[in-house]
C-alpha positions in Angstrom: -75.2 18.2 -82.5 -77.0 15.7 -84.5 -76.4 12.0 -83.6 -75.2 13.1 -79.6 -77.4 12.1 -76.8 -77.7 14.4 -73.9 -74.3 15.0 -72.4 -72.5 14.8 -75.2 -72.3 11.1 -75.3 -72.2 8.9 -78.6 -75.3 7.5 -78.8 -75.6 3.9 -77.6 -72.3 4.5 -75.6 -74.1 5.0 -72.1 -75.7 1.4 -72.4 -72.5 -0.4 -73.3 -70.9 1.7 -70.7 -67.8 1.7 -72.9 -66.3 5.1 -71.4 -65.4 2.9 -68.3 -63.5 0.6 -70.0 -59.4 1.9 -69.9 -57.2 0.9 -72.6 -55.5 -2.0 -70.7 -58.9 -3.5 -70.7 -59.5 -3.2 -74.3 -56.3 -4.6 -75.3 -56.8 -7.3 -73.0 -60.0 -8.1 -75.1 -57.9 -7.8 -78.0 -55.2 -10.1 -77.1 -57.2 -13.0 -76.0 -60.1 -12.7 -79.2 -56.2 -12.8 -81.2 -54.8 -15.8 -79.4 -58.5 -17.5 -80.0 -58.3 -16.9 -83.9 -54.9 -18.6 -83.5 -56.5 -21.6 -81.8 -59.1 -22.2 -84.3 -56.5 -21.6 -86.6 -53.9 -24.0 -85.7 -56.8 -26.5 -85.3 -57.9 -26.1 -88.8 -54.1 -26.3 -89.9 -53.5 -29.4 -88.2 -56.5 -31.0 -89.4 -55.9 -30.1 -93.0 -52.2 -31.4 -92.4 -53.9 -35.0 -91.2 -56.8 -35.0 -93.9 -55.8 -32.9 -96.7 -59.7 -32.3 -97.1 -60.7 -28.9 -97.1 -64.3 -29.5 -96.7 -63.6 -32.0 -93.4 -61.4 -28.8 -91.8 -64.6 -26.3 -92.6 -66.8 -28.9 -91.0 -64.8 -30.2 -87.9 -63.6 -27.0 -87.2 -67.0 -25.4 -87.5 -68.5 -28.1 -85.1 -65.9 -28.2 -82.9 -66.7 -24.5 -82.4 -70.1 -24.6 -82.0 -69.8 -27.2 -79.4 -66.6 -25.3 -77.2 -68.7 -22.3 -77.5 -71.7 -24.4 -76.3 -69.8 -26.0 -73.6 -68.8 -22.7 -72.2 -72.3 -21.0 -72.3 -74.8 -23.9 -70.8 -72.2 -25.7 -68.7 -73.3 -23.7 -65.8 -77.0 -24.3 -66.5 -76.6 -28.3 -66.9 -74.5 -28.8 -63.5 -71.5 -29.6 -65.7 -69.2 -26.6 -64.5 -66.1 -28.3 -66.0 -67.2 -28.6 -68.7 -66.7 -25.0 -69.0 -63.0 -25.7 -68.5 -62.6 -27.5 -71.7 -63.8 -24.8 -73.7 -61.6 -22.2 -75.2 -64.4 -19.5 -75.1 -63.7 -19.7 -71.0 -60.1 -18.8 -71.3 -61.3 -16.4 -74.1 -64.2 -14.8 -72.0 -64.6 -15.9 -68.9 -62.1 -13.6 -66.9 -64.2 -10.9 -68.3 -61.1 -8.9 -69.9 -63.2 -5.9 -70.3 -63.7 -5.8 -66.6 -60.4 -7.0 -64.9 -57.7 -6.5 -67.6 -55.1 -9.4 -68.8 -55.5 -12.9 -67.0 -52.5 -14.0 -68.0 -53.2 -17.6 -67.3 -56.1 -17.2 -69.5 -54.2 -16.5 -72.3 -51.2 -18.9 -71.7 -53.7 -21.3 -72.2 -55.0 -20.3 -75.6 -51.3 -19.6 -76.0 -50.1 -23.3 -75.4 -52.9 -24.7 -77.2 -52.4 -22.9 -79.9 -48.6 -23.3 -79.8 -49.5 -27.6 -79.4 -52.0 -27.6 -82.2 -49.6 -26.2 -84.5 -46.6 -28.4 -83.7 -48.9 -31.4 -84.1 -50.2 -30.0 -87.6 -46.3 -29.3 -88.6 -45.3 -32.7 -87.5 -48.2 -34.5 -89.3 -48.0 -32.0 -92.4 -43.8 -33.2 -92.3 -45.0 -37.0 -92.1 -47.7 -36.6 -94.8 -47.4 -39.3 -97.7 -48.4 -37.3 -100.7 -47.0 -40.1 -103.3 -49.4 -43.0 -101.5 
């Protein structure tokens, strides 16, 4: 058939070695790229609740991105392994959900930092001044 590699396999399948992966594993992927949207997100809420500037959320949250996802990548490299810690990427990532399935503790954490962001923007969004 056109567009099957030998074997019957989707082509580019085999390198990905996606037909090992179970469905547990996948929706363990799933979950914790879900709670990390929510993280960003409740970060993004809460700062637009403390600045009321959309162009300051883009940018803060954009950087603070870059730099968690930099955090988690070269910690390793520069001899800073805890740094890794502080990154959301790690609990997003690093227990390689593909391979093991949930880490649970993994995502609590994004979980309760999501959860903390969001009660933080609520409470400063409840305590904005919008007449001053």
């Amino acid at each position: 058939m056109l567009g099957e590699e030998q074997g019957g396999h989707h082509p580019g399948r085999g390198l990905a070695d996606l037909t090992s992966i179970s469905p547990d594993e996948f929706l363990a992927q799933c979950l914790n790229l879900a709670l990390l949207a929510v993280a960003f997100g409740a970060l993004a809420m809460g700062l637009g609740a403390a600045t009321g500037r959309r162009a300051v959320v883009f940018a803060v949250t954009a950087g603070i991105g870059v730099l968690t996802y930099a955090a988690h990548t070269f910690a390793d490299q520069l001899g800073a392994d805890w740094a890794a810690y502080l990154s959301p990427f790690h609990y997003y990532i690093g227990g390689e959900p593909l391979k093991h399935g949930f880490r649970w503790a993994d995502a609590g954490i994004l979980a309760a930092a999501a959860s903390v962001l969001v009660a933080a923007g609520t409470y400063r969004f409840n305590h904005r001044d919008i007449n001053g």
